[in-house]
VOGU-3710 file (C-alpha; in Angstrom, 3 decimals, decimal comma):
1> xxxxxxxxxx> -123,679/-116,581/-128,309  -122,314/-116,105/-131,945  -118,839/-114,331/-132,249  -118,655/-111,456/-134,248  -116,044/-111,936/-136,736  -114,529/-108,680/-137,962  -111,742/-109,504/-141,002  -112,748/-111,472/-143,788  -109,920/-114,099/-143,616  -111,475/-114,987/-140,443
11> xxxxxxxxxx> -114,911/-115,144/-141,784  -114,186/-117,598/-144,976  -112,518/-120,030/-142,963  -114,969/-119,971/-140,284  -117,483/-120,960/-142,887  -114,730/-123,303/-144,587  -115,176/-125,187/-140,931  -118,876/-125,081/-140,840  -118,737/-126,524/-144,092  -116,528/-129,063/-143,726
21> xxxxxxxxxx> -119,234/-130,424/-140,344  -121,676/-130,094/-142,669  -120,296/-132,224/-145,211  -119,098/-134,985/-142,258  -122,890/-134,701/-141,047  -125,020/-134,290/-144,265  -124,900/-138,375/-144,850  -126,257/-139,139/-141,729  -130,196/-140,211/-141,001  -132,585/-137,493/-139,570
31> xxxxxxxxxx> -135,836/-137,996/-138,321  -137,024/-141,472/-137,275  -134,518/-144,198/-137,917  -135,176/-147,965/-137,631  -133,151/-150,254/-135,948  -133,641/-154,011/-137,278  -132,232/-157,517/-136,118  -130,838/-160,182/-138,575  -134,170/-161,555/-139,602  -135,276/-158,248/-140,608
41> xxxxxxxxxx> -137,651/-157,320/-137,804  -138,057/-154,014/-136,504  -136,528/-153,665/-133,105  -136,529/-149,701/-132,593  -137,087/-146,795/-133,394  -135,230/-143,567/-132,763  -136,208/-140,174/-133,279  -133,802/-137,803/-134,437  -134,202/-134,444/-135,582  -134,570/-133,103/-138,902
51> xxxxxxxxxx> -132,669/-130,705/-140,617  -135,445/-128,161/-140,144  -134,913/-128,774/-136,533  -131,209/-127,964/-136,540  -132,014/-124,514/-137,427  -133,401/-121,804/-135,195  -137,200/-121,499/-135,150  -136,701/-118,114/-136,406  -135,022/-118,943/-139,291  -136,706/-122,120/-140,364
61> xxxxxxxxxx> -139,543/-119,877/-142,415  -136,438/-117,743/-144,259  -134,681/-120,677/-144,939  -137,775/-122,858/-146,743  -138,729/-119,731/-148,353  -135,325/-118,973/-150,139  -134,903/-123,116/-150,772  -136,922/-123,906/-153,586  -136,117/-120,511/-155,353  -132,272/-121,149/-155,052
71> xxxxxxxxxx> -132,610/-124,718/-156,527  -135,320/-123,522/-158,992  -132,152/-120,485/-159,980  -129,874/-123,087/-159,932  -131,806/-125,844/-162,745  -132,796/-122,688/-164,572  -129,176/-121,140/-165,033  -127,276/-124,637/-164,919  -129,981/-126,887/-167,232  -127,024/-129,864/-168,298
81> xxxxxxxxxx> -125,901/-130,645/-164,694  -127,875/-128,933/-162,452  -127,620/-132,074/-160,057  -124,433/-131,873/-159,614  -124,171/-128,243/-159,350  -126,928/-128,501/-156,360  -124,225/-130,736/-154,700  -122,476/-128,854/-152,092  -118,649/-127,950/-153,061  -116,078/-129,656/-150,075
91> xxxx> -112,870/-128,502/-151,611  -112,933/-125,738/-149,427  -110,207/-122,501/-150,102  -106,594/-124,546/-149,079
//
C-alpha cells in the first residue's frame, strides 16, 4: 500500500529518496545479463527484469506513451545540450 502524504515538505523529500534509489540503481544491467569465465566463454545467463517490468502493468502503457514526447519536448526546447539535460538531476534539495 502507498502512503498518502499530506504536506508538501513530506512529499519532495519522499521523491528526493526515490530519486536518490533511482540514481544508485539506474547503472545497473536489466534484462538478460551474461556471465563469462576468463577465456571469454559464456557461462550463464541471468534474467533480470527490465525497467518496464519495475513498473505496474497499469502504468507501463502511460509511461511509454508520455516517454518519447517528454524527450522529444526536451531536444526541441533544449537543442545545444539536450543530452545532458535528459540526464536525471542527483543534487537533490539539501
Amino acid at each position: 500500500m502507498v502512503p498518502v502524504v499530506h504536506d508538501p515538505t513530506t512529499a519532495v523529500r519522499r521523491l528526493g529518496r526515490i530519486v536518490q534509489f533511482l540514481a544508485m540503481v539506474a547503472h545497473l544491467p536489466l534484462g538478460a545479463v551474461r556471465h563469462h569465465d576468463r577465456a571469454a566463454a559464456l557461462r550463464l545467463v541471468r534474467d533480470l527484469p527490465a525497467w518496464a517490468d519495475l513498473a505496474d502493468p497499469e502504468r507501463r502503457k502511460a509511461l511509454a506513451r508520455h516517454r518519447t514526447p517528454l524527450a522529444r519536448a526536451v531536444r526541441r526546447t533544449v537543442p545545444d545540450d539536450d543530452e545532458f539535460a535528459l540526464v536525471a538531476y542527483r543534487q537533490g534539495i539539501g
